[in-house]
C-alpha positions, 0 to 999 in steps of 0.5 A: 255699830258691832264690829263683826256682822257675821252672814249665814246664807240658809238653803234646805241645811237642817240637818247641819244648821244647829251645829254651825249656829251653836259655834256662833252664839258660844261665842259670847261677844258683844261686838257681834251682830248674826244675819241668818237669811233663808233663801226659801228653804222648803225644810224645816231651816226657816223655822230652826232661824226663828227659834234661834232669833227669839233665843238670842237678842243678835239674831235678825232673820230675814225670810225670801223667795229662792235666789240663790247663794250669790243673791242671798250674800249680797243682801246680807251686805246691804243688811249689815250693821257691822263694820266688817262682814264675814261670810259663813256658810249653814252648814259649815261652822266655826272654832271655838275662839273664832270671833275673839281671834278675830276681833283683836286681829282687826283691831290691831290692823290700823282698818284693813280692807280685808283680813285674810284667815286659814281653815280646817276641813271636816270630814263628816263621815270620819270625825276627822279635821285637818288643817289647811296645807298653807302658811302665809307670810304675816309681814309680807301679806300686810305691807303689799297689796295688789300684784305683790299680794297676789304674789304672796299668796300663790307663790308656791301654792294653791290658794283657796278663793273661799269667800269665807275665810275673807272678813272685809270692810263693807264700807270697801265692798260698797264703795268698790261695788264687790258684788257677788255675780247671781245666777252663778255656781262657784261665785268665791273663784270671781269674787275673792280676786276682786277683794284682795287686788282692790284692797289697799291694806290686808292683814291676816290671821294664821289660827284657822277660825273657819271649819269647812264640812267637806263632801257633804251629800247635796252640796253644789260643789259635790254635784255634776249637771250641766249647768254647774259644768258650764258655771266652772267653764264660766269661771275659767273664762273670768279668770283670762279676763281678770288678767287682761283687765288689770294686766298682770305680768306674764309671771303674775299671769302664770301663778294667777291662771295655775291657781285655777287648775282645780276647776280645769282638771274638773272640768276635762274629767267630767267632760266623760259625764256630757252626751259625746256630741256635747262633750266634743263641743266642750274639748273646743273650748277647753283647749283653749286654757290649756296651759292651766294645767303646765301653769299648775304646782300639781306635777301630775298636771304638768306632765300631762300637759306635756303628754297632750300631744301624745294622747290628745284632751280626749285621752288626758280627759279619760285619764282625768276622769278615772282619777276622778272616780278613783277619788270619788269611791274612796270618799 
């Protein structure tokens, strides 16, 4: 059994596919074992897999129909091998020293359900790489678990729920039943949550191991439709009901729901991308998680939330929406 079973969800990315393959195999372990699953690409991915597989004896491929990232994800836990699972997306890749980095972690770790790890944005158009803001607390991350991990980690930040800067136990994701929701956009924001408050151990590495390509041309994260609008709308509502479920403190309850700000402000800026009457239907129900954003670190957020009263979600929206843009033609 390998220690590691890396998964690469494959969709339409050749033209970032070689990269984040080549970070996998300079790797050079022995304790690793690379899933590359083309989820029905119509470009040439599939054929880039093959070619790789037939260069690197721990390569297996597997060809299907068109399902999504969630359904291609949880057929690569079932397809595993390893003992741990780690998730990277196609068009993303990996440090240089990643996999030894993260093998020794896991080996000193006593078997944790999950080893939580640090990234570095990329930004395509300049070259440039940046890490990310946060530092966690290595002894306290692996002494607590639950609503004390939780803790831990929004304390004073914005924690990223990206699925892949999460290795887990597959024997924890099976027994836990952790499954990604399919037919969904934004599954990480649902699915993260799940692993960290069930685990009953988590260690962590501080060394970035995994660089995230940021404003890809194309990405889901970068795209507005409808559906993707609804998707975020989706995750909000799952959040409120992750805190009933395992009834977090008032506290808890706060840092838990402000974790989410992201995708409410998001969602009240391209709310001014819907029909009018579409986009008045939306206000109804995004009044209701409005005390995201007074929950929220970001205290440009907060006073908004103090000047709803003022100019209302059609005005804070508006404004939302201007920044937006702002940021959009500066990228």
């Amino acid at each position: 059994m390998p220690k590691l079973s890396i998964i690469i969800p494959v969709y339409n990315l050749e033209l970032y596919l070689k990269k984040c393959l080549d970070s996998v195999v300079v790797q050079n372990s022995e304790e690793m074992e690379i899933l590359l699953l083309d989820d029905g690409s119509t470009d040439g991915s599939g054929n880039i897999c093959d070619e790789y597989a037939q260069r690197y004896d721990n390569i297996k491929v597997y060809h299907k129909e068109n399902e999504g990232l969630s359904a291609t994800r949880n057929l690569g836990i079932k397809k595993a091998g390893g003992e741990y699972i780690l998730f990277l997306d196609g068009d993303d890749f990996l440090t240089s020293d990643a996999v030894c980095n993260i093998i020794n972690e896991l080996k000193s770790s006593l078997r944790a359900d999950v080893l939580i790890g640090r990234y570095i944005s990329y930004f395509s158009s300049t070259g440039i790489e940046e890490e990310c803001s946060y530092h966690l607390d290595k002894v306290n991350v692996e002494r607590v678990e639950k609503e004390k991990l939780f803790r831990e980690l929004l304390s004073g930040k914005t924690y990223d729920w990206y699925a892949c800067l999460n290795i887990v136990r597959k024997d924890f994701i099976i027994e836990n039943a952790i499954y990604f929701k399919e037919g969904i956009c934004f599954e990480d924001a649902m699915w993260t949550p799940e692993v960290l408050f069930q685990a009953k151990r988590a260690a962590y590495l501080d060394t970035p191991f995994y660089v995230y390509r940021q404003n890809r041309e194309g990405s889901i994260t970068a795209s507005v439709d409808e559906n993707t609008y609804m998707d975020k709308l989706y995750v909000c509502r799952y959040a409120e009901e992750f805190c009933r479920r395992y009834c977090l403190s008032k506290e808890m309850r706060r840092q838990f729901m402000g974790n989410y700000n992201s995708i409410y402000a998001a969602l009240l800026a391209d709310s001014w991308r819907l029909d009018k009457n579409r986009r008045k239907e939306i206000w109804l129900q995004l009044r209701r998680y409005r005390k995201i954003l007074l929950y929220s670190e970001k205290r440009y957020q907060t006073y908004l939330y103090k000047l709803w009263n003022m100019f209302g979600i059609g005005g804070i929206s508006y404004i939302l929406h201007l920044r937006a843009e702002w940021v959009r033609n500066r990228t």
